[in-house]
C-alpha positions in Angstrom: -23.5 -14.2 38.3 -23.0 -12.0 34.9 -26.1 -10.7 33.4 -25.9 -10.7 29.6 -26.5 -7.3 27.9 -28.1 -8.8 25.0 -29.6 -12.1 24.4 -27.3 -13.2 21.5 -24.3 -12.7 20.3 -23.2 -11.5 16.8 -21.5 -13.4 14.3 -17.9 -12.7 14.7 -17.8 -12.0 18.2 -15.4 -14.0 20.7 -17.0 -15.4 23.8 -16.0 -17.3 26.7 -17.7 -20.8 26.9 -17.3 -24.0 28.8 -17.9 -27.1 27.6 -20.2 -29.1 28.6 -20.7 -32.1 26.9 -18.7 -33.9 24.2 -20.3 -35.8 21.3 -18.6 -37.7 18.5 -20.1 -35.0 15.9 -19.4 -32.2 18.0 -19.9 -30.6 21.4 -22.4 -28.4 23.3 -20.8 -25.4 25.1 -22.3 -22.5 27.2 -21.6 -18.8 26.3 -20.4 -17.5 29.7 -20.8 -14.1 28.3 -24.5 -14.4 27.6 -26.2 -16.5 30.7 -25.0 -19.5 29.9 -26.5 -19.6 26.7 -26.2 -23.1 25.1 -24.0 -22.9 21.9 -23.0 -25.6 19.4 -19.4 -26.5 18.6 -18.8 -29.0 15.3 -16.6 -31.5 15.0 -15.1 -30.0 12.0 -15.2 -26.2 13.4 -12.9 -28.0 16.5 -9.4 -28.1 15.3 -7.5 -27.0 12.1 -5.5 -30.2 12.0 -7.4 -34.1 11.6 -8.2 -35.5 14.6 -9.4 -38.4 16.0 -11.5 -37.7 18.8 -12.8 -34.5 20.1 -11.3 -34.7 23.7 -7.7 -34.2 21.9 -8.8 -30.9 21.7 -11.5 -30.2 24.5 -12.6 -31.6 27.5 -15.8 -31.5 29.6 -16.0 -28.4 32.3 -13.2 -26.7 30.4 -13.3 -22.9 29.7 -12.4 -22.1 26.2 -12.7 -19.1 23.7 -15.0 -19.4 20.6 -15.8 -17.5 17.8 -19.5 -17.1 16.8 -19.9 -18.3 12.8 -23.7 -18.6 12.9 -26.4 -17.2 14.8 -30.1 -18.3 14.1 -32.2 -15.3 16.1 -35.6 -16.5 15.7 -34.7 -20.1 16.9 -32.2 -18.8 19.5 -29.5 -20.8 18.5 -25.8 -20.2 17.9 -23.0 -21.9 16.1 -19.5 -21.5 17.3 -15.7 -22.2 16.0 -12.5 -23.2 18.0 -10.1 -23.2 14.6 -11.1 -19.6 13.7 -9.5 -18.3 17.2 -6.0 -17.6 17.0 -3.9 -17.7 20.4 -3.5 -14.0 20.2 -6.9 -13.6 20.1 -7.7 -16.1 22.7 -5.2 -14.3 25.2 -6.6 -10.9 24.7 -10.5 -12.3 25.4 -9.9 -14.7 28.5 -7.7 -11.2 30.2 -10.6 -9.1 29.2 -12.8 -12.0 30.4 -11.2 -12.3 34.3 -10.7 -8.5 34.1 -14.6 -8.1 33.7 -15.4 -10.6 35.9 -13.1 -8.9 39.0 -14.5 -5.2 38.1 -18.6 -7.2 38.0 -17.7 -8.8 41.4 -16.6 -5.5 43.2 -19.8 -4.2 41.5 -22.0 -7.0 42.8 -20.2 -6.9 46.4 -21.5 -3.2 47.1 -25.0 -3.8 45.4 -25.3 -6.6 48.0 -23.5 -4.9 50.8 -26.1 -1.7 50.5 -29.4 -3.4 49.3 -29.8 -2.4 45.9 -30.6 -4.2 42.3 -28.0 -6.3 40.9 -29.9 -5.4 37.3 -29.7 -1.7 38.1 -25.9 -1.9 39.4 -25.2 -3.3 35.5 -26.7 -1.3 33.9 -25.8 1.7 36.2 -22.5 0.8 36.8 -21.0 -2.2 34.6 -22.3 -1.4 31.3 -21.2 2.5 31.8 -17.6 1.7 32.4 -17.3 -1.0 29.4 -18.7 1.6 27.1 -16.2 4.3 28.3 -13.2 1.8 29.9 -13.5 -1.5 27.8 -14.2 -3.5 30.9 -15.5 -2.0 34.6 -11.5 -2.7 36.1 -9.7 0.1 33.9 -12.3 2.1 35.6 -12.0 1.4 38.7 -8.3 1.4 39.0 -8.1 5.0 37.4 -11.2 6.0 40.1 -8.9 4.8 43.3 -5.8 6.7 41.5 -7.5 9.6 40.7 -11.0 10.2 42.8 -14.2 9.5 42.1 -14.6 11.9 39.2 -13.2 9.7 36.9 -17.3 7.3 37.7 -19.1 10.5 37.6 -17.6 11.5 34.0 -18.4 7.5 32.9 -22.0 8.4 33.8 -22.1 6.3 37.6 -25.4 7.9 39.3 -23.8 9.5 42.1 -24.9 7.0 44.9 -22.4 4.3 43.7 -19.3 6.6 44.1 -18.5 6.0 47.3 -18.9 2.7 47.9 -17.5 1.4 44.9 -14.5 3.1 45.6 -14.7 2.0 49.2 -14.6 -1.3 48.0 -12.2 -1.0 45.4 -9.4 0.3 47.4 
């Protein structure tokens, strides 16, 4: 379970989505990234060559990486691309994407394991280390290499320490 750290995302940005359904004038994904936020993907925003059908491109319950071309805040609603990602672009986002997701896991493993809030461990813990790491697994890497100084200077309340590095290693 990721908690989103804001409620939409900004135009530009490259998210993680699955599809979930596929419509012959485009197709409704969910923004991994942002609670599965509902997004939608046009037919003509799919592919940069003509196609016939959407499901030479996609297919329902797959994970794919989509840029965001229009975000409507007051409405909630968000418009994403498939053509605008280049496969650089979408290698770099679904590393960072499983990277994030092993570093939230650890994270969510000792929140369970000693009681606390999984809201307070992201924002405690999570959201610290992207700000000064990129992602929380740089971070905790570097912490079972090098002690748990390397949390303490990323601004980890001190209680986490120990058992995030417990769990790490």
């Amino acid at each position: 379970m990721v908690l989103p750290r804001k409620d939409l995302p900004d135009i530009g940005e490259f998210v993680v989505a699955t599809v979930k359904e596929i419509f012959d004038y485009g197709a409704y994904v969910t923004l991994d990234e942002y609670g599965d936020l509902k997004a939608y993907l046009p037919w003509s925003e799919a592919s940069s060559k003509w196609i016939k059908d959407l499901h030479e491109v996609i297919y329902e319950g797959e994970k794919i990486v989509v840029k965001v071309i229009r975000v409507d805040r007051r409405k909630g609603e968000v418009d994403v691309s498939l053509k605008r990602v280049s496969e650089g672009d979408k290698r770099r986002k679904m590393m960072w994407w499983k990277r994030f997701l092993r570093g939230a896991k650890i994270m969510e493993n000792v929140a369970k394991l000693m009681g606390w809030d999984i809201q307070e461990a992201y924002r405690d813990v999570v959201w610290r280390l992207e700000d000064q790491y990129g992602e929380p697994l740089t971070a905790l890497e570097e912490a079972v290499s090098k002690g748990g100084d390397v949390l303490v200077k990323a601004g980890v309340p001190e209680k986490w320490v120990k058992p995030l590095l417990e769990e790490a290693s």
